[in-house]
Jmol script that loads the backbone (N, CA, C; Angstrom):
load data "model"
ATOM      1  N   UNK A   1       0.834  -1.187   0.000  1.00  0.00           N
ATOM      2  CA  UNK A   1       0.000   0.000   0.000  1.00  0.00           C
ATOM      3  C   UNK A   1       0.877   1.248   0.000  1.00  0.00           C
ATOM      4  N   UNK A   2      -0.089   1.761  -0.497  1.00  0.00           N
ATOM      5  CA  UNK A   2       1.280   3.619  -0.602  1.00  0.00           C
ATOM      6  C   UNK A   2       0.843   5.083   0.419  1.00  0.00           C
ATOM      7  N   UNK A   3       0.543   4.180   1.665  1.00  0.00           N
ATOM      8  CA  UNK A   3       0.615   5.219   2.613  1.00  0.00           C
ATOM      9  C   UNK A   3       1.617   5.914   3.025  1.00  0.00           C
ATOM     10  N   UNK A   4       2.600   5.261   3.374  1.00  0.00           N
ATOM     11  CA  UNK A   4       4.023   5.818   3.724  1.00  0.00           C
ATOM     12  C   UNK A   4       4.595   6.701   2.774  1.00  0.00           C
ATOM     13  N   UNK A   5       4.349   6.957   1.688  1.00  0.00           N
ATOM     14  CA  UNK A   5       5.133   7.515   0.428  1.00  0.00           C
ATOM     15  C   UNK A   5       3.841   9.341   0.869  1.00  0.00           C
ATOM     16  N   UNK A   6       2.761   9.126   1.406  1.00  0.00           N
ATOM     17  CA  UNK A   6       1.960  10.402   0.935  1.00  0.00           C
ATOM     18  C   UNK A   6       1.655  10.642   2.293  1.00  0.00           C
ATOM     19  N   UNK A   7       1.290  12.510   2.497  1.00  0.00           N
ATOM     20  CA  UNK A   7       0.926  12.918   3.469  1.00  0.00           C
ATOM     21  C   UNK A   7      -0.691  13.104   3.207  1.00  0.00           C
ATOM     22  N   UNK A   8      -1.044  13.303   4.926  1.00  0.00           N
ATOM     23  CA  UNK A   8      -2.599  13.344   4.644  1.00  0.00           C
ATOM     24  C   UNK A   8      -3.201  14.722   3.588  1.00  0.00           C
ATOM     25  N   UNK A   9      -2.671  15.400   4.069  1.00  0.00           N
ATOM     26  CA  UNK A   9      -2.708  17.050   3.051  1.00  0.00           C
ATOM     27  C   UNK A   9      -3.006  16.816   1.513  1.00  0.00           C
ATOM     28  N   UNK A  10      -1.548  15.615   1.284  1.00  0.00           N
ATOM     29  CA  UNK A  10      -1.794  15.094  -0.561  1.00  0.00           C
ATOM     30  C   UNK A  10      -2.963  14.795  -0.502  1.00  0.00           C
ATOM     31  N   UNK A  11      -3.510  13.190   0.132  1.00  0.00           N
ATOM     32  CA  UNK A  11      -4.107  12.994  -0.249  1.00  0.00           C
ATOM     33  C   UNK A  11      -5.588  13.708  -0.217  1.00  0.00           C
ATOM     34  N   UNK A  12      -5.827  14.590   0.811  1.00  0.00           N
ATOM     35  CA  UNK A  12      -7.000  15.570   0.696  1.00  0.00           C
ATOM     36  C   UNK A  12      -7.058  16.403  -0.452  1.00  0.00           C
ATOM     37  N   UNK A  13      -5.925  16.722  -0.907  1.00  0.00           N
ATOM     38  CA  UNK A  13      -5.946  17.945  -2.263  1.00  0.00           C
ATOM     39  C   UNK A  13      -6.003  16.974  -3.498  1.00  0.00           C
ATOM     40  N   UNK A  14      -5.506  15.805  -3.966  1.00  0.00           N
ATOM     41  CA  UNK A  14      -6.347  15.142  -4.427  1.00  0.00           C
ATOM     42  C   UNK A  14      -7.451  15.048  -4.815  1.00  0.00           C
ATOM     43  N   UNK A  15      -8.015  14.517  -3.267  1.00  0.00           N
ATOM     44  CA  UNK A  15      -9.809  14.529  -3.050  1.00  0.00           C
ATOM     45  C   UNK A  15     -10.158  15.701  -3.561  1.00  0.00           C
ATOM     46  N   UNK A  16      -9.727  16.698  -3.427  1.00  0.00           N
ATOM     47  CA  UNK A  16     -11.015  18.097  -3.973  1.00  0.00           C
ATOM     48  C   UNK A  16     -10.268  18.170  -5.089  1.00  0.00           C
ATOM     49  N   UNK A  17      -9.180  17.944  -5.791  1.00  0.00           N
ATOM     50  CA  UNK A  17      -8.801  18.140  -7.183  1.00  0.00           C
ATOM     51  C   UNK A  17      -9.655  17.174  -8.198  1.00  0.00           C
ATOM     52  N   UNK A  18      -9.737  15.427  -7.660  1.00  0.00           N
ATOM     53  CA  UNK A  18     -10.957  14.735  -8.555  1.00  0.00           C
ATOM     54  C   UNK A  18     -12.556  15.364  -8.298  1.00  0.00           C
ATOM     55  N   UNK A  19     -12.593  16.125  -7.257  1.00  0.00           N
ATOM     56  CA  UNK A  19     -14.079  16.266  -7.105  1.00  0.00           C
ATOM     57  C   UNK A  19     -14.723  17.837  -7.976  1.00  0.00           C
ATOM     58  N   UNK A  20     -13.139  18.600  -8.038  1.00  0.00           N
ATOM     59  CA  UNK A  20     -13.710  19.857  -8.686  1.00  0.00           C
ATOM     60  C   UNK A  20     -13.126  19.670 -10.110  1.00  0.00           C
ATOM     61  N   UNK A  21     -12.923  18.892 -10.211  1.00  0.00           N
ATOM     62  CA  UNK A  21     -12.047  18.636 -11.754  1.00  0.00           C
ATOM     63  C   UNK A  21     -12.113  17.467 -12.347  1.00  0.00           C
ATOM     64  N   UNK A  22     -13.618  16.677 -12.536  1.00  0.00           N
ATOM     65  CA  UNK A  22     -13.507  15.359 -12.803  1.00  0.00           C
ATOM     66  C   UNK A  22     -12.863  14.794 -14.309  1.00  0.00           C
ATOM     67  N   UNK A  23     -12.977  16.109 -14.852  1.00  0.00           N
ATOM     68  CA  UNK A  23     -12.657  15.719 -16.187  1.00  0.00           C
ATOM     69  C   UNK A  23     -11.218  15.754 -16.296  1.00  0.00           C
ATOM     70  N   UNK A  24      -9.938  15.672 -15.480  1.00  0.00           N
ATOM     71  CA  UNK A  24      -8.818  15.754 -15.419  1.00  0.00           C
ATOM     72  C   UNK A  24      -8.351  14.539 -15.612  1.00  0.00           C
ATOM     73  N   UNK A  25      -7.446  14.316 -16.742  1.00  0.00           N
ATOM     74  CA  UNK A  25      -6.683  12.860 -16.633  1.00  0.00           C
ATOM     75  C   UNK A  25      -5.645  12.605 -15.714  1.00  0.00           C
ATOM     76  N   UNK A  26      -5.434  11.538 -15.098  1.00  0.00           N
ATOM     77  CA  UNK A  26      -4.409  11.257 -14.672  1.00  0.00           C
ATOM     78  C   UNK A  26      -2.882  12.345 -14.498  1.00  0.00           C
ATOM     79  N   UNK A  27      -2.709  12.335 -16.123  1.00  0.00           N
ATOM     80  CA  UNK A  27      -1.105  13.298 -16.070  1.00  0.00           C
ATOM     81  C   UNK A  27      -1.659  14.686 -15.808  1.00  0.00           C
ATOM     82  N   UNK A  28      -2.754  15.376 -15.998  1.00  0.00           N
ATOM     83  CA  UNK A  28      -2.859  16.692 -15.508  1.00  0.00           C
ATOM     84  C   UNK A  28      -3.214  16.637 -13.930  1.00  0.00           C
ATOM     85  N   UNK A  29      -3.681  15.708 -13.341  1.00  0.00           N
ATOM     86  CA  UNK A  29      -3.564  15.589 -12.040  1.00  0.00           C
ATOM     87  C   UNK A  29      -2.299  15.711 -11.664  1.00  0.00           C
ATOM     88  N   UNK A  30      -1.125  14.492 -11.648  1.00  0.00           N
ATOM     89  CA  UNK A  30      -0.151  14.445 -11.767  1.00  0.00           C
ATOM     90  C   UNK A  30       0.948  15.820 -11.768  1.00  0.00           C
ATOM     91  N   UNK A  31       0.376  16.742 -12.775  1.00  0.00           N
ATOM     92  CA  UNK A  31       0.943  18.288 -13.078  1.00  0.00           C
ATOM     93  C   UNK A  31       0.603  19.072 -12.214  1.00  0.00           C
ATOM     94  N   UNK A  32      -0.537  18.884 -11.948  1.00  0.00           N
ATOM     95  CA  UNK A  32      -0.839  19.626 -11.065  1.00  0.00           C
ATOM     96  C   UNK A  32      -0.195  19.472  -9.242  1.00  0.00           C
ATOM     97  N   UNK A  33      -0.104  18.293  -9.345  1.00  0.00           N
ATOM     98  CA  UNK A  33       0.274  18.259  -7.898  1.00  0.00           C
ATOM     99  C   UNK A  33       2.207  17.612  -7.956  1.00  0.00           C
ATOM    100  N   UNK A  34       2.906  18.259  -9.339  1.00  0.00           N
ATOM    101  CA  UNK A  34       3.697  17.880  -9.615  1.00  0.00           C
ATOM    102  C   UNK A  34       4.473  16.123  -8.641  1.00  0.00           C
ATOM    103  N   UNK A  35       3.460  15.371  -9.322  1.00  0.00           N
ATOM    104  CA  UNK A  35       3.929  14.029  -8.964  1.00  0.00           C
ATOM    105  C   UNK A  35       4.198  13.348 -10.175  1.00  0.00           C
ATOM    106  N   UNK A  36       4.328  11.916 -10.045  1.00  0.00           N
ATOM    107  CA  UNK A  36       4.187  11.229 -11.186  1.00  0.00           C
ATOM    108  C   UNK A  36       3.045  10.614 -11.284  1.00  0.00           C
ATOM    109  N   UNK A  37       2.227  10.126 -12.797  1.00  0.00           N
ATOM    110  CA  UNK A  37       1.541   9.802 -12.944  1.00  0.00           C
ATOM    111  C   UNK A  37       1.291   8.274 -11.740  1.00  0.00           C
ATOM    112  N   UNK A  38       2.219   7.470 -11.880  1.00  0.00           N
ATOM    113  CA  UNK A  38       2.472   5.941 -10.932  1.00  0.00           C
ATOM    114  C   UNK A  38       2.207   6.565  -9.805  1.00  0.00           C
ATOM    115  N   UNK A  39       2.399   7.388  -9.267  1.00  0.00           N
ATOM    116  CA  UNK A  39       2.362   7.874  -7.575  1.00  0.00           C
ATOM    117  C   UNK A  39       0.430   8.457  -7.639  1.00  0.00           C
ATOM    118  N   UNK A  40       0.050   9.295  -8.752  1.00  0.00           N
ATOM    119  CA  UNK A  40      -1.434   9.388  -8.042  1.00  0.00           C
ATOM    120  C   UNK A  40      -2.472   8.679  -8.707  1.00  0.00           C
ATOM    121  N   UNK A  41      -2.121   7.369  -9.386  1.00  0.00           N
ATOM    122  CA  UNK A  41      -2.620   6.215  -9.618  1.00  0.00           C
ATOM    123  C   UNK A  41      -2.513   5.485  -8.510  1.00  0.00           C
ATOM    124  N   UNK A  42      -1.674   5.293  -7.563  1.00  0.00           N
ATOM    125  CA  UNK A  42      -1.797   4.530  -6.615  1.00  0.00           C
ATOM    126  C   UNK A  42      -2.564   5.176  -4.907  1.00  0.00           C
ATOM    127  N   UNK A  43      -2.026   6.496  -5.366  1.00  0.00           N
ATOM    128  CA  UNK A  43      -2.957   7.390  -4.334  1.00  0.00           C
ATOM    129  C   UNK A  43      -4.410   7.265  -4.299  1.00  0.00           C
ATOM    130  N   UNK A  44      -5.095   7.079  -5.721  1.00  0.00           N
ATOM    131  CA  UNK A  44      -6.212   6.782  -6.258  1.00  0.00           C
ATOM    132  C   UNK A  44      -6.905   5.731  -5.628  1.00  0.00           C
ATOM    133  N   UNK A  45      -6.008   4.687  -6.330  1.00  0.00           N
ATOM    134  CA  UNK A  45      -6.476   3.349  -6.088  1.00  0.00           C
ATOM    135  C   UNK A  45      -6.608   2.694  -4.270  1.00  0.00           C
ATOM    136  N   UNK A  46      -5.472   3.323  -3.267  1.00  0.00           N
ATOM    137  CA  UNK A  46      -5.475   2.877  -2.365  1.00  0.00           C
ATOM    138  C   UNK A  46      -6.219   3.679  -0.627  1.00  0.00           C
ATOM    139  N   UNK A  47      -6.690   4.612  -1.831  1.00  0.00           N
ATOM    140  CA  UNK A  47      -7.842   5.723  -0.636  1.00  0.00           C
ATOM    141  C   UNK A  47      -8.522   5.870  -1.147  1.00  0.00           C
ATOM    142  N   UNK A  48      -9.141   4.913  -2.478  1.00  0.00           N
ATOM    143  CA  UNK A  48     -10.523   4.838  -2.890  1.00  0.00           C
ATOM    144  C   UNK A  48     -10.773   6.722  -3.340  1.00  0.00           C
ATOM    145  N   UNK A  49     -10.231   6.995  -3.947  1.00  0.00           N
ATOM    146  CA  UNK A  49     -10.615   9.073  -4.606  1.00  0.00           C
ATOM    147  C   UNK A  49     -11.796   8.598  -5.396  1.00  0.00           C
ATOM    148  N   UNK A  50     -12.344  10.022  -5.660  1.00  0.00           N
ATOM    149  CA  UNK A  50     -13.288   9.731  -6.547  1.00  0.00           C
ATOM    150  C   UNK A  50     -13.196  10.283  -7.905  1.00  0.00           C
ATOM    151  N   UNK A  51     -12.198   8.862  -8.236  1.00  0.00           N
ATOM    152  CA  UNK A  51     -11.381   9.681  -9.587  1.00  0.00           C
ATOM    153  C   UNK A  51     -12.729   9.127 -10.668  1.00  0.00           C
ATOM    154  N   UNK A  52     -13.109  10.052 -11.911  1.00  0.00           N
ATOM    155  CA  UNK A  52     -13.732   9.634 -12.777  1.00  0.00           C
ATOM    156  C   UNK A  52     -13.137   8.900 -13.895  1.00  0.00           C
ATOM    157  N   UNK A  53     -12.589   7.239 -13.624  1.00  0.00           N
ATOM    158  CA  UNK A  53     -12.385   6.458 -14.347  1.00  0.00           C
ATOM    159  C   UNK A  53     -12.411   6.413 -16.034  1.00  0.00           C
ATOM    160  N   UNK A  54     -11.228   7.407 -16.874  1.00  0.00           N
ATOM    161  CA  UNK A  54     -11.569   7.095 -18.235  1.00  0.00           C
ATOM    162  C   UNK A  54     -11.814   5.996 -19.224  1.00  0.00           C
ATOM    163  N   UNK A  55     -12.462   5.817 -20.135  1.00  0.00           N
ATOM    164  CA  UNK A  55     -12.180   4.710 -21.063  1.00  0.00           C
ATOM    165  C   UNK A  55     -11.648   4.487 -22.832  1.00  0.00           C
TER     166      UNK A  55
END
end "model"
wireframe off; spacefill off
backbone 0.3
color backbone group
């Protein structure tokens, strides 16, 4: 799990970055919170965000 790698702060700004910005992919998330894409894919996946899943 990728708790140890993130503070609670990330992952809250996150949370309101998928919630006010659903239409954001991955790498503009990523830009925005200058991470790597692998780091807020797993931020995603392991605190359940409410990322809007592209296809």
């Amino acid at each position: 799990m990728y708790v140890n790698r993130c503070s609670k702060n990330d992952v809250e700004y996150l949370r309101s970055l998928c919630i006010r910005h659903p239409d954001y992919k991955m790498t503009q998330l990523a830009k925005e919170m200058d991470r790597e894409v692998s780091d807020i894919f797993m931020m995603i996946r392991d605190y359940d965000l409410p990322y809007q899943w592209k296809k």
